[in-house]
N, C-alpha and C positions, 0 to 999 in steps of 0.2 A: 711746297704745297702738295705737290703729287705724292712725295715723299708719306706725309701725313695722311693722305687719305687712302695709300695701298696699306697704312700701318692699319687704317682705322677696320677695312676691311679685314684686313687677317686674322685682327681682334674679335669682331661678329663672326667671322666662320671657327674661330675657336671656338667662344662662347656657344655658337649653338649642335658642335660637334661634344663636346663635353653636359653640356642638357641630357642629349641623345643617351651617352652612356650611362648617366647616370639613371634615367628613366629605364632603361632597358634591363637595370641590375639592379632593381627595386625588390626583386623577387629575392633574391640572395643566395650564394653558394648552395644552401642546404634546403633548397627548394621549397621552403617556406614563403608563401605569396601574400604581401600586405594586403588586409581590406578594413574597408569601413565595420566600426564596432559600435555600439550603443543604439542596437536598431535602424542605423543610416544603411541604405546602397549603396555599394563600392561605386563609384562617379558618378552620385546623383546626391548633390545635396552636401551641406559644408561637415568636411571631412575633421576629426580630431586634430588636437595639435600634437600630440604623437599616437602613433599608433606602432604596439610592439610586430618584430617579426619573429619571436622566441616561441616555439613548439609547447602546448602548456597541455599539460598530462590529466584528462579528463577525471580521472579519478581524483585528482586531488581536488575538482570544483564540489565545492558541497551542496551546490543548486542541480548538479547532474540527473536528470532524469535515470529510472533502472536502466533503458534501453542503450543509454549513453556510457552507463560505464562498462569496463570490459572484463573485471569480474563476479565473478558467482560468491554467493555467501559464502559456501562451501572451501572454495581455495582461501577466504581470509577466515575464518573459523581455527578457535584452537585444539576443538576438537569436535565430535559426534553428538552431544547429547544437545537436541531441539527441545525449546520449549514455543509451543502454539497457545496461544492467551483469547480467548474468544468469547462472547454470548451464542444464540442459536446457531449463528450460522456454521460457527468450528464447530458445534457439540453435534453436529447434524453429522460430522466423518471421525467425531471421537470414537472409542472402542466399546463405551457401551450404546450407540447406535449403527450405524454405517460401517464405522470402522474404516473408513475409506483414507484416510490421513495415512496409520499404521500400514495398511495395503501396499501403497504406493511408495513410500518412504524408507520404511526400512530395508526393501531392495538396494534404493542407495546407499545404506549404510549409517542412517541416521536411528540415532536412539530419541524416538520420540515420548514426548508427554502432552498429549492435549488436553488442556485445562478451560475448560466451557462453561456456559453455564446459562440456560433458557431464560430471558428474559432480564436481563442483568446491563449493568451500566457500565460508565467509563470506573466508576471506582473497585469494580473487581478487578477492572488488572492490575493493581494497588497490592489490593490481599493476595495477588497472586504471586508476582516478583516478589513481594515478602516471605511469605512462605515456602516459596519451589529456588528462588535462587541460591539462599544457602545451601542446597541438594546438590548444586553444581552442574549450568548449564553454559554452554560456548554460545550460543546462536538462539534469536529468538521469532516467533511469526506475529503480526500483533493485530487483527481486525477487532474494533469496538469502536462502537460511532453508530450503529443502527438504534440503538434506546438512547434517545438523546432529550436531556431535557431543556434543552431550550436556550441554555444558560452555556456562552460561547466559552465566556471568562473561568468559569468553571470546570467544563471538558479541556480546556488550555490548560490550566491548571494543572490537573490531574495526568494526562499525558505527559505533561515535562516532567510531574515526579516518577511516572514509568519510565520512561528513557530514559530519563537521570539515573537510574539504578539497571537497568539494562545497561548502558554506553559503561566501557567502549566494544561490547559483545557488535556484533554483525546483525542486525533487527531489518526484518520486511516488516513494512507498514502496509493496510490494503486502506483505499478511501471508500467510502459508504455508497450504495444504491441510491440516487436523490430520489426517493420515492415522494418525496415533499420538497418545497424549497428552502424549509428550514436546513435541511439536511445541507447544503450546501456550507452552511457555518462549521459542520465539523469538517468538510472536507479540505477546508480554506485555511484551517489549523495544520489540518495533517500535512499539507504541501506546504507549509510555511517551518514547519520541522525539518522535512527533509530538504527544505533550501539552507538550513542552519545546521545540519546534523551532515556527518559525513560519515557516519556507520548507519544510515536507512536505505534500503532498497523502496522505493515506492511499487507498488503494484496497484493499476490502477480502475478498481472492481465497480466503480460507478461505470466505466466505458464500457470495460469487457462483459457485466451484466446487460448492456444493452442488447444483448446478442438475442435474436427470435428464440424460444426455446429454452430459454436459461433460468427464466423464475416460473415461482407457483404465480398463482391466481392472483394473491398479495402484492405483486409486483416486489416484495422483498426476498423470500426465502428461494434458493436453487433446489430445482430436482432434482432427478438425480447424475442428467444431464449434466446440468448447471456442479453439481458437486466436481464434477470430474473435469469441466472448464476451468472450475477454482481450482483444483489441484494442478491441474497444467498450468496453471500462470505462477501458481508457487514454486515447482518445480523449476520453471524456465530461471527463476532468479535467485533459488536454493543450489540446483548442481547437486553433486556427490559429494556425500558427507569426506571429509579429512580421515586419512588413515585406510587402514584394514581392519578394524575392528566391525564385528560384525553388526547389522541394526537391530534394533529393540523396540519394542511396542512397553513402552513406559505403564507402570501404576498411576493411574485417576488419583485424585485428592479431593477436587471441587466438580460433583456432582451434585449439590442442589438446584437443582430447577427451580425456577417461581413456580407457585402452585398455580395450577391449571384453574385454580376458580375465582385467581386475580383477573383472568380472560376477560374483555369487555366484548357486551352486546351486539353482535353484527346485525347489517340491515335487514336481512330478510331468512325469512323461516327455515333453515336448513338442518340435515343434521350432519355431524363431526365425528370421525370416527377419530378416538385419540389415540398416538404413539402408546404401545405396550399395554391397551387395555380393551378388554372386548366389551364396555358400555360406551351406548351411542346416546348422545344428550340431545337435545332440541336447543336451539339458539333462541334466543329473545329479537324480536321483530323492534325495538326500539333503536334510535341514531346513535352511533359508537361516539365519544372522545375523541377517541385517538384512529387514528389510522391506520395504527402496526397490525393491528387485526385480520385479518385474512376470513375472508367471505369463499367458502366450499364445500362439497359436499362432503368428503373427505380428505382427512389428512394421510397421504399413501407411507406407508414404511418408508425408512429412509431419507424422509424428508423430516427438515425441522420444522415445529409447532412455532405458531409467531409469538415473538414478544411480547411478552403481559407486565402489569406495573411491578416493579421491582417490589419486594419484600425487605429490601437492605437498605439499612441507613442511607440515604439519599446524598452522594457527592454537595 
């Protein structure tokens, strides 16, 4: 009987000396430390039935936020030549306004084309990967989402056939100013791409426009301020173009603007002075449509003219 219960004893001080190690070396050799995954708190709350301890390579998550992964367009790029795909807000630092794109850019080494266009929808960037990618370009910028007509299934759409013929090039996406909270539908697309796309860098210009000082009047278009924020956030996720080849301020293609007297009515009596013309018009005192419109007295150089109804086949 004694016999039996020094056995039984030596059996529980086994048993809870072996717990011990093995709780102790949960962490494992290569200093990878288990925790709770699926939004749970590591010891609060019922833990998964496994949980790996394998080191998993951030780049390879395709939900990665830009900030998360650790390289730059630039190092996975097969080569130098950008193409930036835009409405007003790129055409505001293409080369025939600002110029601010080319300024900044081909320092790096990048051979740029910004392809804009005032007032314009998710379907020019359509005609534009059409037309500019058999020119032959490695890397792409893509903001369009600000003219939005309302129709989610449609701006879906039309993005995945842009990506689809961009991929598998290295593509920054920027999401939209929610100057409305329609706006929030395209921006719900655009993060749902790059959780499914593993060649997007997000960049994310609904946040970083919130900055004091960054937009006109409009609460859409960047000054010139604001231009030079946008280009630092591109930059921080573009890097140095591939190579030593030197940079280039690319040939324009698509420089149609919507015409300026698609413009709807702002509220109150003001006058405008427009981009690259010395007549000053009178605005109509009637309630606008739409919102895109920018209420001021003048439009300063350098900045873009807001978006007017498209002139193009409507996506």
């Amino acid at each position: 009987m004694n016999f039996s219960r020094d056995n039984l004893r030596r059996c529980a001080a086994l048993t809870v000396f072996l717990i011990a190690v093995v709780a102790c070396g949960s962490s494992g050799s290569d200093g990878v430390t288990t925790t709770a995954v699926n939004g749970t708190v590591a010891g609060v709350g019922n833990l998964p039935d496994q949980v790996s301890t394998t080191p998993v390579d951030p780049a390879s998550l395709t939900s990665a936020p830009i900030g998360s992964r650790p390289l730059t367009v630039g190092e996975l790029s097969n080569g130098p030549r950008l193409l930036m795909i835009g409405d007003s807000i790129f055409a505001a630092v293409s080369r025939r306004f600002s110029n601010m794109a080319c300024d900044r850019l081909v320092p790096l080494g990048w051979q740029v084309a910004v392809e804009a266009e005032r007032g314009r929808f998710i379907d020019l960037g359509l005609r534009i990967v059409n037309k500019k990618l058999p020119q032959g370009f490695d890397a792409a910028v893509l903001f369009l989402g600000t003219n939005y007509g309302k129709k989610q299934d449609v701006y879906k759409e039309y993005l995945d056939k842009i990506l689809d013929e961009l991929a598998p090039r290295p593509v920054i996406i920027l999401t939209a100013t929610e100057y409305k909270p329609f706006i929030r539908e395209v921006n719900t697309v655009i993060e749902e791409e790059v959780r499914t796309r593993d060649n997007l860098w997000l960049v994310d210009w609904r946040e970083i426009s919130k900055t004091p000082g960054v937009l006109w009047k409009d609460g859409i278009h960047p000054v010139d301020e604001g231009n030079v924020l946008l280009m630092d956030s591109i930059i921080e996720a573009l890097g140095n173009a591939p190579g030593d080849v030197p940079g280039e301020c690319l040939k324009v293609e698509f420089k149609d603007d919507a015409p300026l007297s698609n413009l709807l009515p702002v509220t109150t009596n003001v006058e405008t002075t427009l981009v690259g013309s010395t007549s000053v018009v009178a605005a109509s005192t009637s309630v606008p449509t739409s919102s895109t419109v920018a209420v001021a007295t003048t439009t300063p150089p350098g900045t873009t003219l807001p978006p007017t109804t498209s002139t193009t086949t409507g996506p």
